[in-house]
Short mmCIF file of the C-alpha atoms (twelve columns), coordinates in Angstrom:
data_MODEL
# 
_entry.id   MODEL 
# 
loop_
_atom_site.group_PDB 
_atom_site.id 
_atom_site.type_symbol 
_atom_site.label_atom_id 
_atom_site.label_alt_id 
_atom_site.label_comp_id 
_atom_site.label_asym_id 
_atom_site.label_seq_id 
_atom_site.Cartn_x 
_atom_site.Cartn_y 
_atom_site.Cartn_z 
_atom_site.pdbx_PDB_model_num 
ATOM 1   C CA . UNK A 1   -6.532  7.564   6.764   1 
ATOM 2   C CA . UNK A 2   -5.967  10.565  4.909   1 
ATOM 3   C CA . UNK A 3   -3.952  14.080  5.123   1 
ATOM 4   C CA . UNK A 4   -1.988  12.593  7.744   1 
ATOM 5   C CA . UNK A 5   0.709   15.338  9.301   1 
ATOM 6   C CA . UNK A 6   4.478   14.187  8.839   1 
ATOM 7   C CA . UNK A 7   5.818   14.323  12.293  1 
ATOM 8   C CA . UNK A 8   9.978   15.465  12.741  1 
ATOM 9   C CA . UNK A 9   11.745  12.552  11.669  1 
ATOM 10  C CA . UNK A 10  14.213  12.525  14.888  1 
ATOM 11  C CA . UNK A 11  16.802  13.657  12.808  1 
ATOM 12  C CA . UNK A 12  18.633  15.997  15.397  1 
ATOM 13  C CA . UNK A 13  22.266  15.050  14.884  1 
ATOM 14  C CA . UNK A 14  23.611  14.525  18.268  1 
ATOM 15  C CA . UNK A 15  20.074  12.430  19.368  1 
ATOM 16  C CA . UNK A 16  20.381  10.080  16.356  1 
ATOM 17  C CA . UNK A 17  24.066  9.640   16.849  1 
ATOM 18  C CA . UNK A 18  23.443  8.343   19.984  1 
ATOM 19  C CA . UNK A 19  20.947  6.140   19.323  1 
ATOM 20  C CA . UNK A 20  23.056  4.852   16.099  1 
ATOM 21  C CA . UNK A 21  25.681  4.695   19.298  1 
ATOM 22  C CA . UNK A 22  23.829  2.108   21.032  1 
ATOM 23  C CA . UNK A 23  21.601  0.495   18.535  1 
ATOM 24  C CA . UNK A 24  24.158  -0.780  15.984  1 
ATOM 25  C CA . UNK A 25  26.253  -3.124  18.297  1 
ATOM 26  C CA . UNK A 26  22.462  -4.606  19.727  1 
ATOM 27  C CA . UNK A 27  22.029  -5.173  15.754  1 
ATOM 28  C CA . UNK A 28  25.121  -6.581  15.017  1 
ATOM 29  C CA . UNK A 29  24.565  -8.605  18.578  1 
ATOM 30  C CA . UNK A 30  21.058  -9.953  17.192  1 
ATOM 31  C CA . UNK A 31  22.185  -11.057 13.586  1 
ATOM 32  C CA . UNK A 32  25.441  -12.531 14.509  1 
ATOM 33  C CA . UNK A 33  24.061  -14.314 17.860  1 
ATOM 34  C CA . UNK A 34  20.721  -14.469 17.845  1 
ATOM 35  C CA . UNK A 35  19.760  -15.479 13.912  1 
ATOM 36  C CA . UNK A 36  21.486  -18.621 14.357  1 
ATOM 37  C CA . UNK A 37  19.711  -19.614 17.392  1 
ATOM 38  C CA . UNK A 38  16.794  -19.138 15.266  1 
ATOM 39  C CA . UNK A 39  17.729  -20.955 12.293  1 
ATOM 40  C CA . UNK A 40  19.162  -23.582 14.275  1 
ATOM 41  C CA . UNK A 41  15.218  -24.035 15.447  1 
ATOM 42  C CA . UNK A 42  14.468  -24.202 11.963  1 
ATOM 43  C CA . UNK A 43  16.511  -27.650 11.375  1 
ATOM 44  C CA . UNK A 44  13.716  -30.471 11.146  1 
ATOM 45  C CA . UNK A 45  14.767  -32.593 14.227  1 
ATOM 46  C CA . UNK A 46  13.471  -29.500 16.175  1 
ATOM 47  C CA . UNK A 47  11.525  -27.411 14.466  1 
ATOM 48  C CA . UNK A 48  8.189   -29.515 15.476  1 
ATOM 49  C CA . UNK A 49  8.947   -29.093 19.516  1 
ATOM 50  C CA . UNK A 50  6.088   -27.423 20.787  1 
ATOM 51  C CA . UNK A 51  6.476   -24.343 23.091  1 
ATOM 52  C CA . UNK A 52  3.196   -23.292 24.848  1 
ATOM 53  C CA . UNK A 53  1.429   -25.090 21.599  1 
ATOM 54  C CA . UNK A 54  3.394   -23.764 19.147  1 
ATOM 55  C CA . UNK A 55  6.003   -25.014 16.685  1 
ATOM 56  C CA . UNK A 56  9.655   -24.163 18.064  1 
ATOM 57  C CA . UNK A 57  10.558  -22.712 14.744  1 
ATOM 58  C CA . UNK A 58  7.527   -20.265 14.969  1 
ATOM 59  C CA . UNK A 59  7.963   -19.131 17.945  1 
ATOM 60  C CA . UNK A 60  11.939  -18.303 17.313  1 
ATOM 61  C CA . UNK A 61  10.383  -16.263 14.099  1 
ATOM 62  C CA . UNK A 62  8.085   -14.501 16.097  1 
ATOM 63  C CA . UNK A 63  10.476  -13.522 18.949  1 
ATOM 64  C CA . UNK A 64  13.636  -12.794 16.781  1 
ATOM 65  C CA . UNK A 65  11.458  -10.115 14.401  1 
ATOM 66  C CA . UNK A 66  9.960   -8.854  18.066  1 
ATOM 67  C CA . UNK A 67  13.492  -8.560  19.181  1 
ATOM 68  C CA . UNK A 68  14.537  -6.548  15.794  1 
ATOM 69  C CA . UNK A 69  11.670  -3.786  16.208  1 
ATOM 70  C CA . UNK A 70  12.328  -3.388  19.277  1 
ATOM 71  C CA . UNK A 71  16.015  -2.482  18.357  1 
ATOM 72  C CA . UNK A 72  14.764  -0.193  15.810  1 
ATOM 73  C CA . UNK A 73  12.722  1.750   18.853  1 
ATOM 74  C CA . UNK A 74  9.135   0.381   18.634  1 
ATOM 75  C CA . UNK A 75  7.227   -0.352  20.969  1 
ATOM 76  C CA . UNK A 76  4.772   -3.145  20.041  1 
ATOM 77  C CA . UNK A 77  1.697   -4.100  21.423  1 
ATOM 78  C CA . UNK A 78  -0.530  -5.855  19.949  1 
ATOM 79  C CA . UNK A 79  -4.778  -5.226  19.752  1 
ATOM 80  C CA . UNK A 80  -7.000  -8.078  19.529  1 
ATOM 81  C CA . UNK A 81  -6.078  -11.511 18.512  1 
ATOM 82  C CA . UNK A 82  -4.683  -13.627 15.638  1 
ATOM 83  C CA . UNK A 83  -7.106  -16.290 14.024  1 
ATOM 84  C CA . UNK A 84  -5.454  -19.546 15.632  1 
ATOM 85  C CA . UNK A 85  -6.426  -21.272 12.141  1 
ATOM 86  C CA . UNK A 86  -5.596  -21.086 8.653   1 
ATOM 87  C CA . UNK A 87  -6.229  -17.953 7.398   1 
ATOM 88  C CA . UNK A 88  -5.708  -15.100 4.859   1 
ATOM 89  C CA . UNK A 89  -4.377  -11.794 6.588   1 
ATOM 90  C CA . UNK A 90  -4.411  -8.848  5.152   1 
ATOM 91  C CA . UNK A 91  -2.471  -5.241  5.767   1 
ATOM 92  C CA . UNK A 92  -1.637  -1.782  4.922   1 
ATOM 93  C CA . UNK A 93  1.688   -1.572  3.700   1 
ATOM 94  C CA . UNK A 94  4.338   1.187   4.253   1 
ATOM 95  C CA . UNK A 95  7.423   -0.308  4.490   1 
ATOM 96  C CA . UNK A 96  9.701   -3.215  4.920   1 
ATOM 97  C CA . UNK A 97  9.007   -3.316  8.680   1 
ATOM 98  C CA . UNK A 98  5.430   -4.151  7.839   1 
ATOM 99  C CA . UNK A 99  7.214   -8.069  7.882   1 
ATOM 100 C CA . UNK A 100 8.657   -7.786  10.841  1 
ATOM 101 C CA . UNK A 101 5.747   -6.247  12.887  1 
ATOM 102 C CA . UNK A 102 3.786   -9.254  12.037  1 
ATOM 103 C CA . UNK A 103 6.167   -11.955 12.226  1 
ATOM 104 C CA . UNK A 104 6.322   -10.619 16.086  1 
ATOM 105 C CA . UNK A 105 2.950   -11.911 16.690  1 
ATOM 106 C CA . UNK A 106 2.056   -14.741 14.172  1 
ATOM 107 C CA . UNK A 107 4.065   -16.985 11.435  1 
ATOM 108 C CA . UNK A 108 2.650   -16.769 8.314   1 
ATOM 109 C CA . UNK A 109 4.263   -16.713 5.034   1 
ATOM 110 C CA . UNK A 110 3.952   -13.912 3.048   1 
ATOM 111 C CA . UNK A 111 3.475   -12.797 -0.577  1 
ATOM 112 C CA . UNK A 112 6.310   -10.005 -1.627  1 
ATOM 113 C CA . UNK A 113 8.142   -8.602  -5.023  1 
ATOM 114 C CA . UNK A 114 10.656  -10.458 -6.073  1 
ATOM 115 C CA . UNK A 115 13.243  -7.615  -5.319  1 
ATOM 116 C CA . UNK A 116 13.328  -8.296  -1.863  1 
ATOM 117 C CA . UNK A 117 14.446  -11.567 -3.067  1 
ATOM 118 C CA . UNK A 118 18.165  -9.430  -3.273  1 
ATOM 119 C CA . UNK A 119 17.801  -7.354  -0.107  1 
ATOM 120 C CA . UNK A 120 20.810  -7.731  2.301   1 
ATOM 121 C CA . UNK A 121 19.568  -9.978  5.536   1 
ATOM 122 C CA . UNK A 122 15.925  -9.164  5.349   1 
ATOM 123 C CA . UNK A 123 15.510  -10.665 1.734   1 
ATOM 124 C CA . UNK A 124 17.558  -14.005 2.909   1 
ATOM 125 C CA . UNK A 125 15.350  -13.741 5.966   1 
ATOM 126 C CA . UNK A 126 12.217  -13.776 4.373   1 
ATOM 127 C CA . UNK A 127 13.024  -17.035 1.643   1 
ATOM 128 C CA . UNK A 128 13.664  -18.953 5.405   1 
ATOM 129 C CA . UNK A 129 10.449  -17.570 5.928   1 
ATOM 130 C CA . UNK A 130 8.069   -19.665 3.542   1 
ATOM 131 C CA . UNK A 131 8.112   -15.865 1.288   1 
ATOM 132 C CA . UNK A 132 6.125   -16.470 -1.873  1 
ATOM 133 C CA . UNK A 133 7.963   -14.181 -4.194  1 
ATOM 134 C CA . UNK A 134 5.753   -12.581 -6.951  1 
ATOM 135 C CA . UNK A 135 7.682   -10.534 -10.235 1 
ATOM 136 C CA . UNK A 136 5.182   -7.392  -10.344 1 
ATOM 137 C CA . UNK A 137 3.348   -6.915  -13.805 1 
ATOM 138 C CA . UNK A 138 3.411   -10.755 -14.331 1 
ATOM 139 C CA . UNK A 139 0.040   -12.134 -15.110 1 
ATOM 140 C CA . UNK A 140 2.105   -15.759 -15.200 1 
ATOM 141 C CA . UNK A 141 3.793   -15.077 -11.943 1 
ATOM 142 C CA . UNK A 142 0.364   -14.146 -10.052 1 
ATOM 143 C CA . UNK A 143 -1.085  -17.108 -11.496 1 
ATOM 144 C CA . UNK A 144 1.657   -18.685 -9.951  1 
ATOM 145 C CA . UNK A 145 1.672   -17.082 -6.433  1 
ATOM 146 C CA . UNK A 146 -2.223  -17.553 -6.948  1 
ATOM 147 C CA . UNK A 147 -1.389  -21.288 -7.203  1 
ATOM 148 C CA . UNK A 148 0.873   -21.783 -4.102  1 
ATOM 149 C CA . UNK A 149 -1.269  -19.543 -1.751  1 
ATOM 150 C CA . UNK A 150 -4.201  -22.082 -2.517  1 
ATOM 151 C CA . UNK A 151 -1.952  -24.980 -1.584  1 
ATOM 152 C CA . UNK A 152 -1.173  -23.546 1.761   1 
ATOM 153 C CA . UNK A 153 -4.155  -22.434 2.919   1 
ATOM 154 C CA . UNK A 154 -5.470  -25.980 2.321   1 
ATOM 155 C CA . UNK A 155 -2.835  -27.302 3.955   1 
ATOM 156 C CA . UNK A 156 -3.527  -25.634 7.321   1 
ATOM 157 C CA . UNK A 157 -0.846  -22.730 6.829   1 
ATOM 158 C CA . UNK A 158 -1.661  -19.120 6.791   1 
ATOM 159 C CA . UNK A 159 -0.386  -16.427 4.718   1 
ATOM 160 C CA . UNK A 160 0.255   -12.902 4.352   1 
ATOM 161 C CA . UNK A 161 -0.507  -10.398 1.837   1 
ATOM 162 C CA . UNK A 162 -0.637  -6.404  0.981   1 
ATOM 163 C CA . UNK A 163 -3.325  -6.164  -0.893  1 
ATOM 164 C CA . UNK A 164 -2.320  -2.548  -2.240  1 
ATOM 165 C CA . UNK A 165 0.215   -4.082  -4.096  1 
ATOM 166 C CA . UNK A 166 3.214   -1.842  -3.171  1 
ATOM 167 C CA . UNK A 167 4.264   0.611   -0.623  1 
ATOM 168 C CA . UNK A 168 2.670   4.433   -0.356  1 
ATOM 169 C CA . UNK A 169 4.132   7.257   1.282   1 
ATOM 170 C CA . UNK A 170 2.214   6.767   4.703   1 
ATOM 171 C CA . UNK A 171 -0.475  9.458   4.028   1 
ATOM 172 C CA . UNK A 172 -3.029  7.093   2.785   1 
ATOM 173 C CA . UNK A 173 -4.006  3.241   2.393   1 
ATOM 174 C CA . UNK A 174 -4.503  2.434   -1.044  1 
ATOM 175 C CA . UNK A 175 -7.193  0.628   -3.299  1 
ATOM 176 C CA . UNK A 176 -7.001  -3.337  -2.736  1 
ATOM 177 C CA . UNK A 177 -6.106  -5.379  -5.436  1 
ATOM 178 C CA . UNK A 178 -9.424  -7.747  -5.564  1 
ATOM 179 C CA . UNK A 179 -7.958  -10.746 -7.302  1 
ATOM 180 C CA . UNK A 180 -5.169  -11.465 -4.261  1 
ATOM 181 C CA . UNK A 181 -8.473  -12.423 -2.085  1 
ATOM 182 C CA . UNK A 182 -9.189  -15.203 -4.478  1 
ATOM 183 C CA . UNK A 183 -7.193  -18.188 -2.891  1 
ATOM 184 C CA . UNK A 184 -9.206  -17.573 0.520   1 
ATOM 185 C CA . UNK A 185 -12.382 -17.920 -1.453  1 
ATOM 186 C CA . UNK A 186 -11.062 -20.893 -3.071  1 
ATOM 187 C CA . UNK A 187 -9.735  -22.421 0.032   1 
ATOM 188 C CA . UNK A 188 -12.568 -21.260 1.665   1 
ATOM 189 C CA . UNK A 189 -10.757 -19.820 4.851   1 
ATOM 190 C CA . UNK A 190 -11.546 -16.324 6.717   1 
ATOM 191 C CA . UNK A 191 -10.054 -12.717 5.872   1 
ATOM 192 C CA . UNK A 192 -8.591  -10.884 8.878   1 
ATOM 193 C CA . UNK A 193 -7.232  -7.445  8.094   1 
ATOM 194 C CA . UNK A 194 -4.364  -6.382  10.037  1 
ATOM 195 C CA . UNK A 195 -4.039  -2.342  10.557  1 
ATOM 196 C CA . UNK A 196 -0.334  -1.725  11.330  1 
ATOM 197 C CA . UNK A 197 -0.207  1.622   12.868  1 
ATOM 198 C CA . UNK A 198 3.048   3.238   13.775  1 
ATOM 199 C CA . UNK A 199 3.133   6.215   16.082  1 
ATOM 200 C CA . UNK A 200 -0.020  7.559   17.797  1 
ATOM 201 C CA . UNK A 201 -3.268  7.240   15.219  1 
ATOM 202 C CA . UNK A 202 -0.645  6.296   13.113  1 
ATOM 203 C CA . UNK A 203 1.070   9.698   12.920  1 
ATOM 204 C CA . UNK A 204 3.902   7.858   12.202  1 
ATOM 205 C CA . UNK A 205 3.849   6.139   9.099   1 
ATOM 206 C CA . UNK A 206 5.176   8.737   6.725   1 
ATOM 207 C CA . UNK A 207 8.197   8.783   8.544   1 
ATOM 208 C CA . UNK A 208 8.514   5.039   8.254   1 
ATOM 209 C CA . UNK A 209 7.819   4.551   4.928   1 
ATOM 210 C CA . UNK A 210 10.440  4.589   2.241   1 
ATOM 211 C CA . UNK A 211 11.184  8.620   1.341   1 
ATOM 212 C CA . UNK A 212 11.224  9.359   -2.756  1 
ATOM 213 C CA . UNK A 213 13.927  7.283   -4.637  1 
ATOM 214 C CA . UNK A 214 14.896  6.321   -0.859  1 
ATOM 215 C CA . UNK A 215 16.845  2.705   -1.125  1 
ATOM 216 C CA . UNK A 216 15.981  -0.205  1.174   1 
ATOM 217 C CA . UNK A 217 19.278  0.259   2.640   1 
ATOM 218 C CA . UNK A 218 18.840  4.210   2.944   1 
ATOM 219 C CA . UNK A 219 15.322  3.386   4.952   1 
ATOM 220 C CA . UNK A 220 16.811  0.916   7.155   1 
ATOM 221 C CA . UNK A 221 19.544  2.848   8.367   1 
ATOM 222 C CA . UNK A 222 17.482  6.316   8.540   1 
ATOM 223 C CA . UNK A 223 14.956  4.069   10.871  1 
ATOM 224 C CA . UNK A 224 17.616  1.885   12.323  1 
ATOM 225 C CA . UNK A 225 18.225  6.005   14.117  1 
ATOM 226 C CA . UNK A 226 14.583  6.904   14.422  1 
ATOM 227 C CA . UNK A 227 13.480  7.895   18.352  1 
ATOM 228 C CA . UNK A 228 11.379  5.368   19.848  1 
ATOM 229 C CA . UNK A 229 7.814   4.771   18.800  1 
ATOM 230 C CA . UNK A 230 4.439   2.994   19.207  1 
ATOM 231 C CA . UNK A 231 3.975   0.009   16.772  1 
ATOM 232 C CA . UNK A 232 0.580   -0.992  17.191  1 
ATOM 233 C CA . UNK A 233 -0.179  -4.308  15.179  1 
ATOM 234 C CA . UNK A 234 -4.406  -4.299  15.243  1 
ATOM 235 C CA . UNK A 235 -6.098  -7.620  14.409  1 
ATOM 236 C CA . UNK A 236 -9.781  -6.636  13.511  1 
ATOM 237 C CA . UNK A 237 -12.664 -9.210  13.363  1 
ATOM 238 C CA . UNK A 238 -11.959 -11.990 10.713  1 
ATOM 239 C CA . UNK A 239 -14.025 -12.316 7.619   1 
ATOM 240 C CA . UNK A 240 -16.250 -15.229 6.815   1 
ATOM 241 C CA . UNK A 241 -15.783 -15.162 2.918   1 
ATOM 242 C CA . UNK A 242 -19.182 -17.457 2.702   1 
ATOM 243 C CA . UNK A 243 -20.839 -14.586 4.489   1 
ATOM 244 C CA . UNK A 244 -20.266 -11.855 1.520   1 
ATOM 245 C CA . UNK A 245 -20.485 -12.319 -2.493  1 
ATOM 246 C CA . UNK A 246 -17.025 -12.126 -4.313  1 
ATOM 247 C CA . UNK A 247 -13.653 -11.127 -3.720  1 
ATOM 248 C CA . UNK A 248 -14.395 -7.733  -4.310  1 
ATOM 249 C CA . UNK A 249 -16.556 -6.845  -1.767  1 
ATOM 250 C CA . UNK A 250 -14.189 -8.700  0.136   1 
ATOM 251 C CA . UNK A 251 -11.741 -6.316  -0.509  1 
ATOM 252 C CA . UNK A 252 -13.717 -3.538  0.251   1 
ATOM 253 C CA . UNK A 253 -14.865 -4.746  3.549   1 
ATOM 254 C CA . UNK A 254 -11.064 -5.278  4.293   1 
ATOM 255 C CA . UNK A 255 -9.610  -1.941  3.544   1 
ATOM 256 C CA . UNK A 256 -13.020 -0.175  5.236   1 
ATOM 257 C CA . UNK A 257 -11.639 -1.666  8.718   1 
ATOM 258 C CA . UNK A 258 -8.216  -0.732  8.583   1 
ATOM 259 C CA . UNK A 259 -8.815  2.560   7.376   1 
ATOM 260 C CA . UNK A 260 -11.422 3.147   10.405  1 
ATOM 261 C CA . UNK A 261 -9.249  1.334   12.360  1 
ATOM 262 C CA . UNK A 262 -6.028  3.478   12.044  1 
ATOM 263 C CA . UNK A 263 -7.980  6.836   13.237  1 
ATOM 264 C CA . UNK A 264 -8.875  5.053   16.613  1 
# 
């Protein structure tokens, strides 16, 4: 996905006011209401109710970050399907919505900078979240991260990673880091990379992605008055990491699928 055009970013003041208009109170509506239905599903005695086979707690992640993209103005849908198991998934990353578009249609706990650690409601959102925070440039903290994503995957959890390490500026998905794939070798679970697509083609994704020296909080509320979008969250075929030799080539295989992927 390269040489992407940057579409208008809605920014016609009288449109965006009135989305901003409507928008906020359904925000302030979901965090103040609905956030502590869903950590309420969180609490032990319930969390392991099962609602159409699926942990109570799960399903009140997936449908509370559903319900917050769909504030922002996306339109989700989702393209093929989730491995039901314990697996690695991997996706291009633009911005902090990345999290939420995938909590919509599977738990998994993901692997994220520390910073977000400090963000207002998303970064206490994600630690509820089984987030495995890493501190960028640390050899000891990826050997640590390294460490815990092994554990989970054994233990029949999934998790979530961004293999490019960071967020672009939407005109192109990065190299993959090759050493993140390790744990799934280790643990011996499949790959399944995730192309997250916003607008048509994903026309879109410079316009969601964080602007130059643009602050979490400036992105969120320049989105939070974006016009409605697509949000398409592709699951492409899994990756049997017995089938190819090393992480790298692992890697390689991953980010050749989402990058075909987001031209279709």
């Amino acid at each position: 996905m390269s040489n992407l055009s940057t579409p208008a970013a809605g920014s016609g003041g009288l449109a965006r006011a009135f989305r901003y208009l409507y928008r906020v109170p359904l925000l302030l509506i979901h965090l103040l209401f609905f956030l502590p239905l869903t950590l309420l599903c969180m609490v032990p005695v319930l969390a392991g109710i099962r609602v159409d086979g699926e942990r109570l707690e799960h399903f009140a992640v997936r449908a509370w970050s559903a319900g917050l993209m769909r504030i922002f103005g996306f339109r989700l849908r989702r393209v093929g399907r989730p491995f039901p198991g314990p697996a690695l998934f991997v996706a291009n990353h633009v911005s902090w919505i990345d999290i939420e578009a995938l909590h919509s249609q599977r738990m998994m706990g993901f692997v994220a900078k520390h910073e977000i650690r400090n963000w207002p409601v998303v970064g206490w959102l994600a630690a509820r979240g089984e987030t495995i925070f890493h501190h960028r440039g640390s050899q000891e903290s990826l050997g640590g991260v390294l460490h815990e994503m092994l554990k989970r995957l054994r233990s029949g959890r999934s998790v979530g990673v961004f293999p490019e390490g960071r967020t672009r500026d939407g005109h192109a998905v990065g190299p993959f880091h090759a050493r993140i794939f390790l744990a799934a070798v280790e643990a011996d679970v499949p790959v399944q990379p995730v192309a997250l697509r916003y607008g048509p083609h994903g026309s879109a994704q410079p316009v969601v992605a964080f602007g130059p020296k643009e602050s979490f909080f400036a992105n969120f509320v320049r989105l939070l008055g974006e016009p409605a979008r697509s949000a398409d969250i592709c699951f492409l075929e899994p990756i049997r990491v017995t089938d190819l030799d090393g992480r790298r080539r692992i890697a390689e295989l991953s980010r050749e699928r989402i990058v075909k992927a987001m031209g279709e």
